[in-house]
DOFI-281625 format. One record per atom (N, C-alpha, C): residue number from 1; residue in one letter; atom name; x, y, z. Coordinates in Angstrom, 3 decimals. Example, Ala and Ser with C-alpha at 12.3 -4.5 7.8 and 13.67 -1.06 7.14 Angstrom:
DOFI-281625
   n res atom       c1       c2       c3
   1   a    N   13.190   -5.690    7.800
   1   a   CA   12.300   -4.500    7.800
   1   a    C   13.200   -3.300    7.800
   2   s    N   12.850   -2.250    7.080
   2   s   CA   13.670   -1.060    7.140
   2   s    C   12.900    0.030    7.870
end
This chain:
DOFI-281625
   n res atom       c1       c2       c3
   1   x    N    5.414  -12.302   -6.321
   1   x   CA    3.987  -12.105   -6.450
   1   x    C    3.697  -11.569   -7.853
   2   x    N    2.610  -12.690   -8.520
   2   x   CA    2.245  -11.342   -9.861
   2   x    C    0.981  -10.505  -10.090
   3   x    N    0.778  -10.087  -10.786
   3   x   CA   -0.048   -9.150  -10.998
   3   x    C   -1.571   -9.576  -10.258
   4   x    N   -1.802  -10.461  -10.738
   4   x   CA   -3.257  -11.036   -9.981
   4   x    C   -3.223  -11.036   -8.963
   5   x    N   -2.206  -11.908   -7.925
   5   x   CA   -2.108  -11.452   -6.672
   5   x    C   -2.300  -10.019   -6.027
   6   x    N   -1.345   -9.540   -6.225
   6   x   CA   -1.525   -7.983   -6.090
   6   x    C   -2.458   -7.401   -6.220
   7   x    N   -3.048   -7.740   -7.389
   7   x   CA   -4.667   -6.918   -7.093
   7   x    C   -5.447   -7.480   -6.041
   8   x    N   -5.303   -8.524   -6.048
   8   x   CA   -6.200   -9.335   -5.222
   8   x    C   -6.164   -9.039   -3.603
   9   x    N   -4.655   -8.865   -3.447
   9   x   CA   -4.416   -8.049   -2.280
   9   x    C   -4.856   -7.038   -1.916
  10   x    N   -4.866   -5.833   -2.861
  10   x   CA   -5.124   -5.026   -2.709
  10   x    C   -6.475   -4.706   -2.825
  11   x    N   -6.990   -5.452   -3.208
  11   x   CA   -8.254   -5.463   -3.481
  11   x    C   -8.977   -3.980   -4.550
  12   x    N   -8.056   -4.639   -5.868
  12   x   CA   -7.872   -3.823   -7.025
  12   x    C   -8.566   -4.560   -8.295
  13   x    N   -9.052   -3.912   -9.437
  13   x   CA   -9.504   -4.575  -10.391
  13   x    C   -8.643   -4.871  -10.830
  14   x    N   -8.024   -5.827  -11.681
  14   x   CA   -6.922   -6.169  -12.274
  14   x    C   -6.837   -5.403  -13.868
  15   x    N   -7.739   -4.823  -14.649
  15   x   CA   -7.543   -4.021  -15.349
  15   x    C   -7.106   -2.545  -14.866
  16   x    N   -7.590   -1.892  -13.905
  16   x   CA   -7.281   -1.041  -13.221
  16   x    C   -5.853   -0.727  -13.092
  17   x    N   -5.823   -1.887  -12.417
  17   x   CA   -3.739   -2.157  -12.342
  17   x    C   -3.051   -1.848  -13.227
  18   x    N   -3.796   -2.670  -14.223
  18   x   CA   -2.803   -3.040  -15.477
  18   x    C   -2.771   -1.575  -16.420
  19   x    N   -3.766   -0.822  -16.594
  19   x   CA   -4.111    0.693  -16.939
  19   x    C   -2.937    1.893  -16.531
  20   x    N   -2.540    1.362  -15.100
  20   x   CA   -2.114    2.040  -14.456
  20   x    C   -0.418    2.108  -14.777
  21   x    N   -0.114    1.234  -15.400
  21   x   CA    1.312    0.604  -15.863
  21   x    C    1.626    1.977  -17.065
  22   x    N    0.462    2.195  -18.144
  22   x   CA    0.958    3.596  -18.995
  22   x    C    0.070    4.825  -17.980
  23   x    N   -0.435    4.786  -18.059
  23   x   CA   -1.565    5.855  -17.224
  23   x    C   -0.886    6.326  -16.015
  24   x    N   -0.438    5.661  -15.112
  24   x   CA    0.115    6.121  -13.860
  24   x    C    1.459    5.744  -13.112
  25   x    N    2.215    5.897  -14.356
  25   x   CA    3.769    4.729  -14.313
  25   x    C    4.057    4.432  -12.782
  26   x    N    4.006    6.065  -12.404
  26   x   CA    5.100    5.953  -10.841
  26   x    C    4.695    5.211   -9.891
  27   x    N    3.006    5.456   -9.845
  27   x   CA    2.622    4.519   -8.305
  27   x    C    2.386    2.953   -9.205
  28   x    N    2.330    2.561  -10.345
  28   x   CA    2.025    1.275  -10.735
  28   x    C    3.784    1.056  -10.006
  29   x    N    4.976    1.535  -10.664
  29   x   CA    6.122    0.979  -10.234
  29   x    C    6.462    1.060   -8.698
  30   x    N    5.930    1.533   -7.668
  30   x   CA    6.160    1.991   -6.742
  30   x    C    5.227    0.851   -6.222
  31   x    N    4.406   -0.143   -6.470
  31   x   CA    3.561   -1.158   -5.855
  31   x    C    4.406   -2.506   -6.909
  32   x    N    4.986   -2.280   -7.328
  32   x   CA    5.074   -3.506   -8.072
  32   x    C    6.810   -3.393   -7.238
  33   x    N    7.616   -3.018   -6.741
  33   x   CA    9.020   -2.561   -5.998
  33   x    C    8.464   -2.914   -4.813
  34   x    N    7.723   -2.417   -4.326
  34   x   CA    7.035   -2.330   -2.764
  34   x    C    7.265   -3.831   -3.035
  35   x    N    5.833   -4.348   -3.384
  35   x   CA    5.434   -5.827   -2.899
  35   x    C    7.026   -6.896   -3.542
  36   x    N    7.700   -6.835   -4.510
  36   x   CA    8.648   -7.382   -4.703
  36   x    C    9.771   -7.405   -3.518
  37   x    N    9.742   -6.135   -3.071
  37   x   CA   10.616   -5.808   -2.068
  37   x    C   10.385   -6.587   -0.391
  38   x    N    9.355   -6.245   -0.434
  38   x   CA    8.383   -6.689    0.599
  38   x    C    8.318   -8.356    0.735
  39   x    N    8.271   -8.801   -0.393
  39   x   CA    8.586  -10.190   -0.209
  39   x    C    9.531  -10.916    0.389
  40   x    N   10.646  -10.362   -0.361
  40   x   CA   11.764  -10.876    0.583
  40   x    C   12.205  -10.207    1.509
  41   x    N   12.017   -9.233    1.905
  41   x   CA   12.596   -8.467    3.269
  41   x    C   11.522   -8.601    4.444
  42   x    N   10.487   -8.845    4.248
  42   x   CA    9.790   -8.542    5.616
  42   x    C    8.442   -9.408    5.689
  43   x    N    7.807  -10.228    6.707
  43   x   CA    7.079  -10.708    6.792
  43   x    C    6.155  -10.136    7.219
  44   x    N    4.974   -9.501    6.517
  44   x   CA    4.121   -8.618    6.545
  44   x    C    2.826   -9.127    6.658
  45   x    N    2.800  -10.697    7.217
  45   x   CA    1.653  -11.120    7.896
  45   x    C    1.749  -11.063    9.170
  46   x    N    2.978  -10.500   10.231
  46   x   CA    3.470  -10.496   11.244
  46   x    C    2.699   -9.293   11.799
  47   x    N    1.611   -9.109   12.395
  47   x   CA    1.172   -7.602   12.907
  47   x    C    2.527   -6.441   13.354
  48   x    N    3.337   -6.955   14.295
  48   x   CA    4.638   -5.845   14.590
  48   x    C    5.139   -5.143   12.962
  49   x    N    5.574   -6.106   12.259
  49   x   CA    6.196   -5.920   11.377
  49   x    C    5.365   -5.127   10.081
  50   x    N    4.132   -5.217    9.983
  50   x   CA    3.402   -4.312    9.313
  50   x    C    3.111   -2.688    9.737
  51   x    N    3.211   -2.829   10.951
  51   x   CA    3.117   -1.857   11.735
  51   x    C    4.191   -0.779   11.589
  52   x    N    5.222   -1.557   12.056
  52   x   CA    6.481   -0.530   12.418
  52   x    C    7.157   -0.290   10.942
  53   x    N    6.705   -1.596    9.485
  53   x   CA    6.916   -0.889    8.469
  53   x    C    5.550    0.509    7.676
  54   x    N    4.882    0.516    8.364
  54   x   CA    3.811    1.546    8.517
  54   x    C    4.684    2.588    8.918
  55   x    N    4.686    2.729    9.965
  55   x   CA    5.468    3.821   10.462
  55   x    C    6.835    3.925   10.243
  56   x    N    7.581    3.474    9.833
  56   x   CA    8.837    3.815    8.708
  56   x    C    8.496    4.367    7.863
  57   x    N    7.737    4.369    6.850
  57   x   CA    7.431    4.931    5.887
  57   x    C    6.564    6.178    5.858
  58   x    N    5.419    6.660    7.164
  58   x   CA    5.208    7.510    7.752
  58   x    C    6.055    8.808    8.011
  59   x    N    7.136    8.438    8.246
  59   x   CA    8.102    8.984    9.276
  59   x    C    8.586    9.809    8.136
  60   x    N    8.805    9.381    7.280
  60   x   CA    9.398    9.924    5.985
  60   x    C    8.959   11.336    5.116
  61   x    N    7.817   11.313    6.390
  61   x   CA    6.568   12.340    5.215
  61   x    C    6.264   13.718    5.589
  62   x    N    5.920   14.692    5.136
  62   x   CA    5.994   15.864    5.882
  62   x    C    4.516   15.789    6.542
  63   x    N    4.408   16.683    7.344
  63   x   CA    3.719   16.800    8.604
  63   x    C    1.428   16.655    7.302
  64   x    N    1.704   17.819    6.552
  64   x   CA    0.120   17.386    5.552
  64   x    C    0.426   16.127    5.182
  65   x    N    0.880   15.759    4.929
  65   x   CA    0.968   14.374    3.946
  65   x    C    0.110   13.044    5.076
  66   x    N    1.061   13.326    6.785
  66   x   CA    0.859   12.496    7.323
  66   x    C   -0.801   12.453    7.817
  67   x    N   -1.357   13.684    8.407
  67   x   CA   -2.346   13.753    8.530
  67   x    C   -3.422   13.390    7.410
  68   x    N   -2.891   13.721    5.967
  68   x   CA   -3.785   12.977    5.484
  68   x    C   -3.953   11.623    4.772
  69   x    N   -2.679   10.406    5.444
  69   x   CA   -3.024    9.595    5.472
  69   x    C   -3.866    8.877    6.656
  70   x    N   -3.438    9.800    7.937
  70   x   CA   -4.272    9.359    9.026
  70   x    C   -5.469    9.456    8.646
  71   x    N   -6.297   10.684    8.230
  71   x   CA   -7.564   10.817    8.026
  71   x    C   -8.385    9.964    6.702
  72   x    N   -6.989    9.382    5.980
  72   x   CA   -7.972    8.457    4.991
  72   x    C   -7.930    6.742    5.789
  73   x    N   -7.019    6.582    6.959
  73   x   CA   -7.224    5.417    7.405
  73   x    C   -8.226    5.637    8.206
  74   x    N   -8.737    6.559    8.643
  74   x   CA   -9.836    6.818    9.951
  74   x    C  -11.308    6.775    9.143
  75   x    N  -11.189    7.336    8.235
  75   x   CA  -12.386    6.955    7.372
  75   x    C  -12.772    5.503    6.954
  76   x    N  -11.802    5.102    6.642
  76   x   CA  -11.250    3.440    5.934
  76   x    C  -12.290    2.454    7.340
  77   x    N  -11.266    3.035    8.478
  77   x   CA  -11.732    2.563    9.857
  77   x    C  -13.557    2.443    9.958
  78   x    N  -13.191    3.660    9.577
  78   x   CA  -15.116    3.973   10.161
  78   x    C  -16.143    2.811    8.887
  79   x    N  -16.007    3.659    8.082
  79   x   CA  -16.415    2.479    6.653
  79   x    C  -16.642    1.180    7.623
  80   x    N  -15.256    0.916    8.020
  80   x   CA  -15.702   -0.801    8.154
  80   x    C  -16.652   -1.068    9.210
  81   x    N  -16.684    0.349   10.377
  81   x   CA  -17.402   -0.023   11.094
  81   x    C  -16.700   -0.436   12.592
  82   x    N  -15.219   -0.185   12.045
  82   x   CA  -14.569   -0.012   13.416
  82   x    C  -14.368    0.877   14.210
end
Protein backbone atom coordinates (compact mmCIF):
# COMPACT_ATOMS: atom_id res chain seq x y z
CA UNK A 1 0.00 0.00 0.00
CA UNK A 2 1.37 3.61 -0.61
CA UNK A 3 1.01 6.63 0.84
CA UNK A 4 -2.24 7.76 -0.90
CA UNK A 5 -3.88 4.75 -0.07
CA UNK A 6 -3.26 5.01 3.44
CA UNK A 7 -4.50 8.23 3.79
CA UNK A 8 -7.31 7.45 2.00
CA UNK A 9 -7.94 4.72 4.37
CA UNK A 10 -7.57 6.41 6.99
CA UNK A 11 -9.23 9.02 6.01
CA UNK A 12 -6.16 11.44 6.39
CA UNK A 13 -5.03 14.48 4.39
CA UNK A 14 -2.22 13.30 2.52
CA UNK A 15 -0.08 16.30 3.43
CA UNK A 16 -0.86 15.68 6.97
CA UNK A 17 0.73 12.24 6.57
CA UNK A 18 3.42 13.24 4.78
CA UNK A 19 4.25 16.21 7.65
CA UNK A 20 4.10 13.63 9.95
CA UNK A 21 7.17 11.59 8.47
CA UNK A 22 9.69 14.68 10.18
CA UNK A 23 7.13 16.09 12.64
CA UNK A 24 5.94 12.86 14.19
CA UNK A 25 8.50 10.08 13.09
CA UNK A 26 7.17 7.33 15.54
CA UNK A 27 3.42 7.12 14.81
CA UNK A 28 4.15 8.09 10.89
CA UNK A 29 6.53 4.72 11.19
CA UNK A 30 4.27 2.83 13.31
CA UNK A 31 1.29 3.22 10.41
CA UNK A 32 3.46 2.79 7.61
CA UNK A 33 4.86 -1.07 9.59
CA UNK A 34 1.25 -1.57 10.70
CA UNK A 35 -0.38 -1.37 7.22
CA UNK A 36 2.80 -3.05 5.47
CA UNK A 37 2.57 -5.64 8.03
CA UNK A 38 -1.01 -5.94 7.88
CA UNK A 39 -0.94 -6.63 4.35
CA UNK A 40 0.54 -9.63 4.29
CA UNK A 41 -0.35 -11.18 7.53
CA UNK A 42 -3.94 -10.62 7.97
CA UNK A 43 -7.02 -10.04 6.07
CA UNK A 44 -8.48 -7.11 7.65
CA UNK A 45 -11.57 -6.91 5.52
CA UNK A 46 -12.59 -10.12 7.41
CA UNK A 47 -14.81 -8.61 10.46
CA UNK A 48 -13.32 -11.65 13.01
CA UNK A 49 -9.99 -10.80 12.01
CA UNK A 50 -10.14 -7.02 12.55
CA UNK A 51 -11.60 -7.58 15.63
CA UNK A 52 -9.55 -10.04 17.44
CA UNK A 53 -6.52 -8.02 15.82
CA UNK A 54 -8.23 -5.07 17.81
CA UNK A 55 -8.06 -6.79 20.76
CA UNK A 56 -4.52 -8.15 20.49
CA UNK A 57 -3.28 -5.04 20.45
CA UNK A 58 -5.64 -3.82 23.27
CA UNK A 59 -4.48 -6.42 25.45
CA UNK A 60 -1.09 -5.04 25.35
CA UNK A 61 -2.03 -1.78 27.07
CA UNK A 62 -2.25 -0.72 30.54
CA UNK A 63 -5.56 -0.48 32.11
CA UNK A 64 -5.75 4.20 31.27
CA UNK A 65 -4.58 3.67 28.00
CA UNK A 66 -7.39 1.10 27.37
CA UNK A 67 -10.20 3.05 28.63
CA UNK A 68 -9.17 5.75 26.74
CA UNK A 69 -9.26 4.19 23.64
CA UNK A 70 -12.67 2.82 24.49
CA UNK A 71 -13.94 6.26 25.20
CA UNK A 72 -12.50 7.73 21.92
CA UNK A 73 -14.25 4.78 19.97
CA UNK A 74 -17.58 5.52 21.88
CA UNK A 75 -17.47 9.01 20.88
CA UNK A 76 -16.32 8.02 17.22
CA UNK A 77 -19.59 5.68 17.67
CA UNK A 78 -21.85 8.36 18.76
CA UNK A 79 -20.52 11.03 16.05
CA UNK A 80 -21.70 8.60 13.56
CA UNK A 81 -24.80 8.25 15.11
CA UNK A 82 -24.51 4.76 16.18
Amino acid sequence: MNKSEITRELELDYKTFSKWEDGRPKLYKFIIKNFYNNEKDINLNNDNNLVKEIVKELKKLPDNKKKKFYYLIMAELAEMGI
